[in-house]
TIROFI-674963 format. One line per 10 residues: number of its first residue (from 1); their letters; for each residue z, x, y of C-alpha. Coordinates in pm, whole numbers, plus 50000, padded with zeros to 5 digits. Example, Ala and Ser with C-alpha at 12.3 -4.5 7.8 and 13.67 -1.06 7.14 Angstrom:
# residues 2
1> AS> 50780/51230/49550 | 50714/51367/49894;
This chain:
# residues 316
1> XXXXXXXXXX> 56949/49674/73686 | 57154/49718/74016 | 57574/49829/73912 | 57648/50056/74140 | 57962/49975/74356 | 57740/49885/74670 | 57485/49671/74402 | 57581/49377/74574 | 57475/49528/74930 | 57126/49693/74796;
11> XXXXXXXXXX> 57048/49358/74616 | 57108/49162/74926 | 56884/49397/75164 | 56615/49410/74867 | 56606/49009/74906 | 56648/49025/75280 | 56354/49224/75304 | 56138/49087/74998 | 56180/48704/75053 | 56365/48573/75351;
21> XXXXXXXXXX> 56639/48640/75616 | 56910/48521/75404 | 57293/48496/75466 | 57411/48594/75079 | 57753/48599/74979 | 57888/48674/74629 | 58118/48408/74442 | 58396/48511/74216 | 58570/48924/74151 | 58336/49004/73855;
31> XXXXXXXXXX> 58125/49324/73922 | 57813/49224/74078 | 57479/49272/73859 | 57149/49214/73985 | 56780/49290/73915 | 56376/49225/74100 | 56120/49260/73969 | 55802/49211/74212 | 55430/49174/74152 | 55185/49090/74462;
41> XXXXXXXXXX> 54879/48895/74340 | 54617/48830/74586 | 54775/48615/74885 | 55090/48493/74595 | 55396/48700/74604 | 55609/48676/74279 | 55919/48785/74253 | 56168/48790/73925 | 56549/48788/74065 | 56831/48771/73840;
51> XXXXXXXXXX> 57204/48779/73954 | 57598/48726/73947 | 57704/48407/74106 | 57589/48388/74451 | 57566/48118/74778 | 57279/48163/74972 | 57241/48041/75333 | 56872/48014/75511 | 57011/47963/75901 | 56790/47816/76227;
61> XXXXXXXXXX> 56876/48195/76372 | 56721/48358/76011 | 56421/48116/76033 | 56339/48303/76410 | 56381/48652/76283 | 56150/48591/75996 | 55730/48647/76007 | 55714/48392/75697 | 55659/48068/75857 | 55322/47969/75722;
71> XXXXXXXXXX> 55457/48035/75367 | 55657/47826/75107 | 55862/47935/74838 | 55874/47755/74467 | 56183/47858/74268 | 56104/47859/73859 | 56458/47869/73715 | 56439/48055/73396 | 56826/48085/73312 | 57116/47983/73451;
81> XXXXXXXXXX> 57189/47698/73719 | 57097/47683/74092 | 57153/47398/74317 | 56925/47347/74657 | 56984/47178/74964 | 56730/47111/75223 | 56859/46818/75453 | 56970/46509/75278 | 56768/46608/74947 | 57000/46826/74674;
91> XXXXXXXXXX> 56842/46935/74394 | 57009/47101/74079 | 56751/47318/73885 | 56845/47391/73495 | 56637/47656/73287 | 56267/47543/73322 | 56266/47329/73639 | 56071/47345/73956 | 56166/47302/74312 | 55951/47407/74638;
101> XXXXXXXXXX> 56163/47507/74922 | 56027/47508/75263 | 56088/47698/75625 | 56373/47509/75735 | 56798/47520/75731 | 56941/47487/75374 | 57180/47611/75102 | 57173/47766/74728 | 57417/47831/74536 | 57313/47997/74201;
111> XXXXXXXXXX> 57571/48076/73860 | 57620/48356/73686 | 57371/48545/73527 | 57102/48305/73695 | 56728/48418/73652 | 56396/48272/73856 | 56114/48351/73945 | 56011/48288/74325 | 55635/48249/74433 | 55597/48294/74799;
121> XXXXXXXXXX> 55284/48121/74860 | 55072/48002/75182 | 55199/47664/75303 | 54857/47537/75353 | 54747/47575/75015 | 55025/47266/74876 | 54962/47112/75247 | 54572/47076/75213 | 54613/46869/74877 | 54997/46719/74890;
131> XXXXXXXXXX> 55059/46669/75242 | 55351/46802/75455 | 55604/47062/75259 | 55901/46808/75343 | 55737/46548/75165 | 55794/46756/74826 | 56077/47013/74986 | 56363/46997/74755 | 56247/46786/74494 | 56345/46892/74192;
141> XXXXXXXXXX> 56044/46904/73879 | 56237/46904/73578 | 56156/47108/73267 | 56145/46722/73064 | 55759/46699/73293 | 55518/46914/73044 | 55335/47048/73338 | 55639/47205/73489 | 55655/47406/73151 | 55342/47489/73204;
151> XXXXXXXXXX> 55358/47649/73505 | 55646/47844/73411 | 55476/47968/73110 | 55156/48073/73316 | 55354/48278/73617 | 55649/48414/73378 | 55320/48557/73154 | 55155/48641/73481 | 55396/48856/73593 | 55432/49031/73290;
161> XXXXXXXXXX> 55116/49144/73279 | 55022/49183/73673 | 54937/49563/73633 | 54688/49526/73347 | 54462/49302/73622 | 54202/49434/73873 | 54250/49286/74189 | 54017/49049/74158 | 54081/48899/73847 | 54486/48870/73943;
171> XXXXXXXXXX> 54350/48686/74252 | 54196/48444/74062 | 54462/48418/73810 | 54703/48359/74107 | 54497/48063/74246 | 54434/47914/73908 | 54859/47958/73839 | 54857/47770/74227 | 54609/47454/74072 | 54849/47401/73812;
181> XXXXXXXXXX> 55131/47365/74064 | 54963/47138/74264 | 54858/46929/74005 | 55301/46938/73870 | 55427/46864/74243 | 55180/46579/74241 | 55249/46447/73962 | 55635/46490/74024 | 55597/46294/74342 | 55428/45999/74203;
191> XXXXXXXXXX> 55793/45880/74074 | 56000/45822/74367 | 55813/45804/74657 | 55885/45591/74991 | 55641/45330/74983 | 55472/45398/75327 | 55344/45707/75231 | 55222/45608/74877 | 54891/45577/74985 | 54831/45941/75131;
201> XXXXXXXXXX> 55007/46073/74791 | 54734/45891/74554 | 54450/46052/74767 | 54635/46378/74717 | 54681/46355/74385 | 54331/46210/74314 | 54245/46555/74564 | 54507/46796/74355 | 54297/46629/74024 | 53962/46698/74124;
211> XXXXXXXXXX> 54049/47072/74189 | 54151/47127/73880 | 53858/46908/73664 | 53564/47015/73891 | 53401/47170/73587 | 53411/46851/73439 | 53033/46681/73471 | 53197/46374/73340 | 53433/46328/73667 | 53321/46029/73839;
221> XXXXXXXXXX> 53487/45750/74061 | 53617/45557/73714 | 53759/45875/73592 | 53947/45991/73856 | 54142/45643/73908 | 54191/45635/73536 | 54370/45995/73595 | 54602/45859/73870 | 54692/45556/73775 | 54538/45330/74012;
231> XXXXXXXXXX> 54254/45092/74019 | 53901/45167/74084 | 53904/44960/74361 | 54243/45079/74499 | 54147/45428/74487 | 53755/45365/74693 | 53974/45149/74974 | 54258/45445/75014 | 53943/45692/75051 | 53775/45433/75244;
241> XXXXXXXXXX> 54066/45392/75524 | 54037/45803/75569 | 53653/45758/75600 | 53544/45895/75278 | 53391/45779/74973 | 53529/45884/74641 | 53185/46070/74498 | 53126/46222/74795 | 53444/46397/74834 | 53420/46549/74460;
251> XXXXXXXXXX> 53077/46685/74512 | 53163/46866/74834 | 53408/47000/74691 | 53226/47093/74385 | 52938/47312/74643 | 53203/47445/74812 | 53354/47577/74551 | 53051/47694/74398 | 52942/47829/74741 | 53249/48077/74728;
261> XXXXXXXXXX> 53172/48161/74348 | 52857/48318/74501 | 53017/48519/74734 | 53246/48648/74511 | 53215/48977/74363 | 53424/48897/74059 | 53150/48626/73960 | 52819/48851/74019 | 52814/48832/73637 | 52756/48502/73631;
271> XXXXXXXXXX> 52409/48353/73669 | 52349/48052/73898 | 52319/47853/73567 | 52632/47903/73390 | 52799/47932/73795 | 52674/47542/73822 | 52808/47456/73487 | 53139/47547/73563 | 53132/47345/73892 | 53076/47053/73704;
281> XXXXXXXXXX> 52693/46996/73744 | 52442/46891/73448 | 52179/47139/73544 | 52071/47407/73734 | 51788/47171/73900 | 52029/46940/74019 | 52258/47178/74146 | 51992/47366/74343 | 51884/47094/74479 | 52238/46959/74636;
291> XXXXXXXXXX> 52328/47296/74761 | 51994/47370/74954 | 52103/47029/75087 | 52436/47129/75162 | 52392/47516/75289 | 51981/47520/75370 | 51893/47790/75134 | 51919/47808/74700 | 52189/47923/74529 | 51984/48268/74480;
301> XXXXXXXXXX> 51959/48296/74859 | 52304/48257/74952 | 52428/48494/74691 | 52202/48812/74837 | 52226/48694/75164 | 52647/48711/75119 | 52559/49044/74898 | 52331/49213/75254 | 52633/49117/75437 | 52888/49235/75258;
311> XXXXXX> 52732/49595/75197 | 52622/49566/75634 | 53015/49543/75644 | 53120/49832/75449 | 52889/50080/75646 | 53038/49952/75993;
C-alpha cells in the first residue's frame, strides 16, 4: 500500500508503465492511497489496482506512444464505482461487473477506494470468436448475468494463487479464465444488438459455445442452436452464407484443438485415448481416423514427430 507523500506520483508511473499511457489525475484533497498487485500468466496480464478517487484519460497522442495495440483490456470491478467512456457508449461498472475497453480515445473516472482487476489480453483472442473489439467496447456486463460472476470468481482466485502454478499449467488456466469471457461478452451482446450485425453475433456465439463444450460428444447441429437461441434452420443458413456447415466447423475445431493437446508438453500425460475424450470424440478409432484425415499421420505420429522437433530445437 502506496502513502507516501509522492504515492500519488509512484502509483501513476506504476500504471503508466504496467497498463497504458494514461493521463491520471486525482479527484478530491484526501491523501492519496493506492495499491497493484500483478501476476503475468502465459500471454494474460492481470493486474489488481485499488485507489483514491481518480479520472483517467487514454488520449490519440498516448495511443502512439504505447506498444499495446494488439491488446484489449477487461476491467472486473471488485469494489467501488467506475464509469467508462469509449465514444458514444458510457458504461457505469458497480462491484462485480464487466466491461472490455479497447485501443482507442476514452475516459474513467473511478470513486474512492475503487478496486479491479484488469486483464490485458491479445485482441485477437475476443476478435476470432466475437468480432471487432468496438462491437463489445464499453459495454457494460453486469454482476445480475451469472457468468460475469463467474469470471470474476475464476481470475480474482487466479490471481491469488498465480505463484503456486508452473508455467504451464497457469497458461492453461489463463486461456480457460479467457473461454469463460468469451462465452459472458457473448452472451452480454445477445441483448441489445443493432440488427444488421445480429447475424455475425449468433455465429460468434454459436463459435464462443463450441470452444467451451468441445469435450462434449453430445454437441451436434440441434444442440448448439438449442444453446443460442435460434432455430436449427436459422443457425445452418447464417453458417451457410459464410460458406460453412455447422458440423464441420465443430469438428475442425475439435482436431485442432486436439492437434495442439499433442504438442503440448503439459498434456504428455495424457494418452491419445483420454486426449480424444476430452475433445469430444466417442472413441479412440474414430478419432484416429479423422485426424490422419485431417493432418496425414495418427495421433501417435504427430505427438513424437512435435516431441523430435521440439528437442532438434533446444540443441540449436
Amino acid at each position: 500500500m502506496v502513502r507516501k507523500p509522492d504515492a500519488f506520483r509512484v502509483w501513476r508511473e506504476t500504471i503508466y508503465d504496467r497498463l497504458s499511457p494514461l493521463e491520471i489525475t486525482k479527484i478530491g484533497d484526501r491523501p492519496f492511497e493506492g495499491e497493484i498487485e500483478a501476476a503475468d500468466l502465459g500471454s494474460l496480464l492481470v493486474t489488481r489496482v485499488s485507489s483514491g478517487a481518480t479520472r483517467t484519460r487514454l488520449t490519440t497522442e498516448a495511443l502512439r506512444r504505447s506498444e499495446k495495440e494488439a491488446t484489449v483490456t477487461v476491467a472486473i470491478m471488485l469494489s467501488g464505482v467506475s464509469t467508462f467512456a469509449r465514444d458514444d457508449r458510457e458504461a457505469i461498472q458497480r462491484p462485480g461487473d464487466i466491461v472490455v475497453l479497447d485501443r482507442r480515445p476514452g475516459s474513467t473516472e473511478s470513486s474512492d477506494d475503487s478496486k479491479a482487476l484488469f486483464l490485458e489480453i491479445p485482441a485477437d483472442r475476443l476478435e476470432s470468436m466475437l468480432g471487432p473489439a468496438r462491437l463489445f467496447a464499453a459495454l457494460n456486463i453486469g454482476s445480475e448475468q451469472a457468468s460475469a460472476s463467474l469470471v470474476r470468481t475464476f481470475f480474482d482466485e487466479l490471481i491469488l494463487i498465480h505463484e503456486r502454478l508452473d508455467p504451464e499449467t497457469a497458461t492453461r488456466m489463463s486461456s480457460i479464465g479467457i473461454d469463460l469471457l468469451v462465452a459472458s461478452i457473448a452472451e452480454r451482446m445477445a441483448r441489445d444488438v443493432p440488427t444488421h450485425v445480429h447475424g455475425n453475433l449468433v455465429v460468434q456465439r454459436a463459435k464462443a459455445y463450441i470452444e467451451t463444450n468441445l469435450h462434449d460428444p453430445t454437441l451436434d447441429p440441434p444442440h448448439l442452436a438449442a444453446a443460442v437461441g435460434v432455430s436449427l434452420r436459422r443457425l445452418q443458413a447464417l453458417f451457410h452464407e459464410r460458406g460453412r456447415h455447422i458440423s464441420d466447423w465443430i469438428w475442425r475445431r475439435r482436431l485442432e484443438v486436439a492437434a495442439l493437446r499433442l504438442t503440448d508438453p503439459g498434456c504428455g500425460h495424457l494418452s491419445v485415448g483420454l486426449l480424444a475424450h476430452g475433445c469430444g470424440f466417442s472413441s479412440q478409432a474414430h478419432f484416429s481416423r479423422r485426424f490422419k484425415d485431417r493432418f496425414g499421420m495418427t495421433p501417435r505420429e504427430y505427438r513424437h514427430a512435435a516431441g523430435l522437433e521440439a528437442a532438434s530445437a533446444r540443441q540449436r
